[in-house]
N, C-alpha and C positions, 0 to 999 in steps of 0.2 A: 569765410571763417571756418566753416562744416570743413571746406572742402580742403583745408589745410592741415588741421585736424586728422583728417583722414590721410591724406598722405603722410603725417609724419607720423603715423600710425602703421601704417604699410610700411615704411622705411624700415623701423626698429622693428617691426616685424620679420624684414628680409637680413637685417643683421643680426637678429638673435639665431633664426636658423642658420645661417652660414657660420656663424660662431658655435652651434651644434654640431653641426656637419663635420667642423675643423676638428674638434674636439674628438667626435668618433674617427674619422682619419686618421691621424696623427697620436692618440691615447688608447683609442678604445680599438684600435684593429688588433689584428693577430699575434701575438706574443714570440718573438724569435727568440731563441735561444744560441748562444755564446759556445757552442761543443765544445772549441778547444781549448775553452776555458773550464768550461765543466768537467771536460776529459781530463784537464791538469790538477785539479781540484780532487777529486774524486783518484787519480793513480795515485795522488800522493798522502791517500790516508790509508789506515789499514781495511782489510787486508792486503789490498792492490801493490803499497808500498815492499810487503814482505816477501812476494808471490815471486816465482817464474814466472813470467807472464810474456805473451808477445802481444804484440800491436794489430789489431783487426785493420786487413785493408780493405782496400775496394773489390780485390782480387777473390780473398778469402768471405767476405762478407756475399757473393756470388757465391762459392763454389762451398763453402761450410754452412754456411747459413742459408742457401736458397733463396736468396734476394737479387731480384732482377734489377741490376744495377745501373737500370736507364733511367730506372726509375729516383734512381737518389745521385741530389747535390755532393754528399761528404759524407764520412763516417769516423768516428773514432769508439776506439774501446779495447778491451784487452781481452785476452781468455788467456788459460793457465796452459804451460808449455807440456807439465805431465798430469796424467791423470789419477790426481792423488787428493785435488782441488777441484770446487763447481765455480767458485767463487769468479765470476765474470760480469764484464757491464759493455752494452752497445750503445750509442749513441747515433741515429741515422737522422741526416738532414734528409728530410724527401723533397723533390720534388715538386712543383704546384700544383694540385689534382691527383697525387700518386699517395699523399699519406694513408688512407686506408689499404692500397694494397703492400704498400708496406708493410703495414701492423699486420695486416691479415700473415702475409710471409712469415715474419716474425712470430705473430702466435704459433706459425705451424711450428717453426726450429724450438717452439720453448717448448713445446709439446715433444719434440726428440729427447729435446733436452733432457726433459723430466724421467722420460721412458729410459734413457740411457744409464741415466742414476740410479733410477727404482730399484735393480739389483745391486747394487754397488757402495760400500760406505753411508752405509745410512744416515750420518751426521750428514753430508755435502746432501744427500736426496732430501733432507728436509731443507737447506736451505733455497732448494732450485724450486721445492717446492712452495715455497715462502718467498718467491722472487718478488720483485716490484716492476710493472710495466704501465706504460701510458704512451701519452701525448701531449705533447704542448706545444701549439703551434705547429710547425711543418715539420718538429723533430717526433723521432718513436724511439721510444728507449727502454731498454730491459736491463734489471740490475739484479743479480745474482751473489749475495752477498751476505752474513752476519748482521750486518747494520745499513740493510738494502733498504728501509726506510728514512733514516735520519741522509742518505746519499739523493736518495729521492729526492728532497728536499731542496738541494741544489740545484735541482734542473729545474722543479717545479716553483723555487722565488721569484 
């Protein structure tokens, strides 16, 4: 009788963790995020909608922003055609194992960034300087924007 007891104690024991395990799997791992949805979302509110703007590719995200682009899955985002606006947003799917140097890249170009504005239209150098950046999950993303926080927002739900 002990001894059945104990196994069906052991049982429910080895189901409650595999029903843990599942749980962290499947809910609790690493959060992806939807870019080209985010990217659609985010172009079509202001200021993005109003802007000149072109389309960040894989090309220029290499060669303007200094991002070693072995390192990244996808990219979407925009910057401003003339420079009359700071107002931009990245969105970089990285790679498995490469999101920090991503970010790291990334800091350094917001760090140009900033320095490019500091002489320049001081209303756009506060808002570069008031950017939003992070992480969430395997993307890195930087939002240069009036309302760079309520945008934020979307990447980070």
């Amino acid at each position: 009788m002990k001894k059945n007891i104990l196994i069906a104690i052991i049982v429910i024991l080895v189901i409650v963790a595999i029903g843990i395990g599942a749980f962290v799997f499947f809910k609790g791992g690493v959060k992806k995020v939807d870019i080209d949805a985010v990217g659609q979302t985010i172009a079509s509110t202001t200021p993005f909608n109003e802007l000149a703007s072109m389309d960040i590719t894989m090309e220029e995200l290499g060669s303007i922003f200094g991002i070693n682009t072995e390192n990244v899955e996808k990219v979407v985002g925009k910057v401003p055609m003339m420079s009359v606006q700071a107002s931009m947003y990245v969105l970089i799917q990285a790679k498995d194992g490469a999101v920090d140097t991503v970010k790291a890249e990334l800091d350094k170009y917001a760090t140009q960034y900033e320095e490019q504005w500091s002489m320049y239209l001081p209303a756009q150098y506060e808002l570069v300087k008031n950017r939003k950046m992070g992480i969430v999950g395997n993307t890195v993303y930087m939002i240069v924007a009036e309302n760079a926080e309520t945008l934020e927002q979307e990447i980070t739900k």
